[in-house]
N, C-alpha and C positions, 0 to 999 in steps of 0.2 A: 504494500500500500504506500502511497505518497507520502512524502512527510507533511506534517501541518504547516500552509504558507499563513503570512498575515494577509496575504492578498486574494488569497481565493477564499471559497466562501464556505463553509464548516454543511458538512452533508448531512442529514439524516434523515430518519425514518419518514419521518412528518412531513420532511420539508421536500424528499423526492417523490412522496404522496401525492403532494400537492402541486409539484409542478408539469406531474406525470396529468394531472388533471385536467390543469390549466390549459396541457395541452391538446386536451379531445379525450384521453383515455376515460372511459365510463366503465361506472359500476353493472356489472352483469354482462360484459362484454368478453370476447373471447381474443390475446391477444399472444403474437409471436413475438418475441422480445429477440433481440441480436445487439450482444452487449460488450461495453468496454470497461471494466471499475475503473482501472486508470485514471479514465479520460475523465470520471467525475468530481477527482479532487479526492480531498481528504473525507472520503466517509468512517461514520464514527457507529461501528460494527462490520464495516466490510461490508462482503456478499450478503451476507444474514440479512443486513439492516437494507439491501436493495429489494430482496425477494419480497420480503416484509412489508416495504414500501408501495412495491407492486402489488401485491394482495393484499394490501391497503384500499389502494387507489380502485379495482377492481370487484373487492365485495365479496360477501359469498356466494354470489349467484355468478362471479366469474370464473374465468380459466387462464391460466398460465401456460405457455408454452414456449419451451426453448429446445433448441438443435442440442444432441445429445451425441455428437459425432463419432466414432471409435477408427478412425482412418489406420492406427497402427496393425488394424486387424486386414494385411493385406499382405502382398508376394512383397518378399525381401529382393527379389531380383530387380525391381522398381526402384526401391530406396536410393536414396542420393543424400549428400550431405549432412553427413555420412554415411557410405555406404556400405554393406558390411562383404566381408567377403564371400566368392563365390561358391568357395568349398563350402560353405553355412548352411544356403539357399533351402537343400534339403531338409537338412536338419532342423534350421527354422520354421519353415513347413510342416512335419511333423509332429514340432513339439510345440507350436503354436497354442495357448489355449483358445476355445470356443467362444463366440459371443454370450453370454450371460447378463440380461438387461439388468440384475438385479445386482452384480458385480462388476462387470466390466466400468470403466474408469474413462469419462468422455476424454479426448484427446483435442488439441488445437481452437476450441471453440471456448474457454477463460474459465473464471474460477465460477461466476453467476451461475449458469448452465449448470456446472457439475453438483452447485451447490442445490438447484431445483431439483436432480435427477435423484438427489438422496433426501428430498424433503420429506418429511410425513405422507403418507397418505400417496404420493409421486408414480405414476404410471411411465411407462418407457416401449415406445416401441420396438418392434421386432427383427430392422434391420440390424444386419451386423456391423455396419460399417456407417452409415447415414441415420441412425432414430433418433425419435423427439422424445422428451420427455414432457410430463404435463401435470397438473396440477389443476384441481376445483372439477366442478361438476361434468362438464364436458371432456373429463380427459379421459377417458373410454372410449370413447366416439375419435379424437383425435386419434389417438394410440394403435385403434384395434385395427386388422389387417393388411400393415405392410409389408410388401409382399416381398418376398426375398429375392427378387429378382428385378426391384423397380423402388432404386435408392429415392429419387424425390420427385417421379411421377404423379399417374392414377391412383396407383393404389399404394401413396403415402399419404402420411399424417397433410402434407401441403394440400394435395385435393379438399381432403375434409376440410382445412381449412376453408378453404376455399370457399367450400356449398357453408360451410355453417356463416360467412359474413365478418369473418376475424381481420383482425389488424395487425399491422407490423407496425411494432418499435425497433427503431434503432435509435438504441440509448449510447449515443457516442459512437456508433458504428460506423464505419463505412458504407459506402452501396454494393462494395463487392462480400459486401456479409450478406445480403438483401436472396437469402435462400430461395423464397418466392417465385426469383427469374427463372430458377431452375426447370421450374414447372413447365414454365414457357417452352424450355430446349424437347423435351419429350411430345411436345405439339406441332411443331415446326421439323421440314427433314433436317434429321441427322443422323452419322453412323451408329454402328454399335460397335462395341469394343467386350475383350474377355478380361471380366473380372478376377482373381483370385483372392481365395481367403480360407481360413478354417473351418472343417464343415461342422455341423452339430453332434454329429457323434462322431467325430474325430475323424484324421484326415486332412485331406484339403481337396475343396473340388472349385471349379469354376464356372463362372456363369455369364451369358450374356448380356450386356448392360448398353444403352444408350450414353454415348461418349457427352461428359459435363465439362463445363470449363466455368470460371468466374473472373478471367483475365480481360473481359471488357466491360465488366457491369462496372464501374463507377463513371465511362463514357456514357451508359445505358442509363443509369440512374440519374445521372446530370439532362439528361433530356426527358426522362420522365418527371424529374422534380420543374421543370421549364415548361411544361406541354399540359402538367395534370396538377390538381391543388393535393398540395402535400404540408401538412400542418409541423413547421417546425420551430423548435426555441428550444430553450436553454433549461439543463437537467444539470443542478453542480456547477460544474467548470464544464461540462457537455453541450456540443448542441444535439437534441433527438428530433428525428422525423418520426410521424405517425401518416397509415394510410392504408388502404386497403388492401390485402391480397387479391381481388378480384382483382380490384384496376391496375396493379401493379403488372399481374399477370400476362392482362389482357394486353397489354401496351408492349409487354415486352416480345409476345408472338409477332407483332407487327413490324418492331425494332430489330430483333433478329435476323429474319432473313434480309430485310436491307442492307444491313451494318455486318453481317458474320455469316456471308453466306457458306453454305454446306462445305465447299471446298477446304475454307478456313478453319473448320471446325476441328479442333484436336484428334486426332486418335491414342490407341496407348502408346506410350514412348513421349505424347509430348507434353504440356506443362500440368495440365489435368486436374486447376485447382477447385477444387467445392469452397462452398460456403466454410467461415469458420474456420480456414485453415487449407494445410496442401493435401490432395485425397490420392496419398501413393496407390493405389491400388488402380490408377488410370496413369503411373508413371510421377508422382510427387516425390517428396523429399522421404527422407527417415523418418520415423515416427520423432525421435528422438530430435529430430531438428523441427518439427511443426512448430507454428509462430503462437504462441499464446496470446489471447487479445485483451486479456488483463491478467492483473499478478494472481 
């Protein structure tokens, strides 16, 4: 966490409550949060005191939702920075543990996230490598069948989003955290690429996946934030946007094939980043080298 400035402004519960309000968040609403602590200055509880805040500002007739990533769970022959050697490959393969929503430890998407995905009461979906975690009345509905085959499609927690009418925050985030767009890529052509990872009962098997990238969503989002009203101000020392996953979605099908036509589109081998971090298992970095997006 930061150290305490006399210049910025002293964080808490109450007070990200309330700005989280000011900003459009409503009580009984269903909302995606993509978060930075860093960014918000000196909060006085940490992560605790943001989740808090947000389920605050939210109610009990709302829902929490955050990217619950696990990208470590992928082929070590990907890995880069560092990368480990090839005599391993196998053996890390092998002895790789399974996804376990109720164990497994999100990777690259900050301490907020990891801290919802161990909440009370915290539901987590079923991908191995891409689930959400969720929290409040909706998050069964958000959670329930992702499909193992289709990281931030149809049949992910983002669809449901979707049809239920949920919001994104980004709390200090960037647009290339803006997971949302993803949804877009599985609607518009693009290739598919072979995933690998640990299977459920051990092993390793792989699977067909629609190739994601998040290398031009902050060009994407600077024009969506210019084209569509996107409610933003200041959280902390943060500025957050709020807005809809619909209309995020819908805009970015359109933005897409313009701007990133199919040609451009990565395959494995090339930078392969997801929401929340780099997702080696389409060719990213090490686990161990994935970018935290707060301490």
């Amino acid at each position: 966490m930061p150290e305490p400035s006399p210049t910025g402004p002293l964080v808490t519960r109450d007070t990200l409550a309330a700005q989280v309000r000011a900003l459009g968040v409503r009580p009984g609403g269903t909302l995606l949060v993509h978060s930075s602590l860093r960014s918000l200055g000196w909060v006085n509880g940490g992560a605790v005191a943001v989740v808090l805040g947000l389920l605050d500002a939210l109610g009990p007739d709302g829902t929490l939702v955050v990217p619950a990533q696990s990208g470590q769970l992928s082929d070590p022959a990907l890995w880069s920075r560092p990368a480990v050697p090839e005599a391993w490959w196998e053996r890390v393969r092998a002895t790789m543990p399974a996804y376990d929503p109720r164990v497994t430890p999100t990777r690259g998407v900050g301490v907020v996230p990891e801290t919802v995905r161990t909440w009370p009461g915290a539901l987590r979906s079923a991908h191995p490598q891409t689930s959400f975690a969720a929290v409040g009345p909706l998050a069964g509905r958000v959670t329930a069948g992702h499909a193992p085959d289709c990281r931030l499609g149809e049949r992910s927690p983002l669809a449901r989003l979707e049809e239920l009418g949920a919001e994104v925050l980004l709390l200090g985030a960037d647009w290339n955290s803006c997971t949302s767009f993803h949804l877009a890529e599985y609607r518009v052509p693009s290739p598919r690429v072979p995933v690998g990872r640990p299977a459920p009962g051990g092993g390793w098997e792989t699977v067909t996946e629609v190739s994601i990238d998040s290398d031009r969503f902050d060009e994407l989002g600077r024009d969506y934030e210019r084209d569509r009203p996107v409610a933003r101000g200041p959280v902390g020392a943060a500025v957050a946007r709020l807005f809809p996953v619909a209309d995020a979605v819908a805009y970015a099908e359109h933005w897409l094939p313009l701007h990133r036509p199919r040609e451009e589109t990565p395959v494995a081998g090339a930078s392969g980043r997801t929401t929340g971090g780099t997702d080696p298992s389409v060719g990213g970095r090490a686990p161990e080298a994935l970018p935290e997006r707060s301490p």
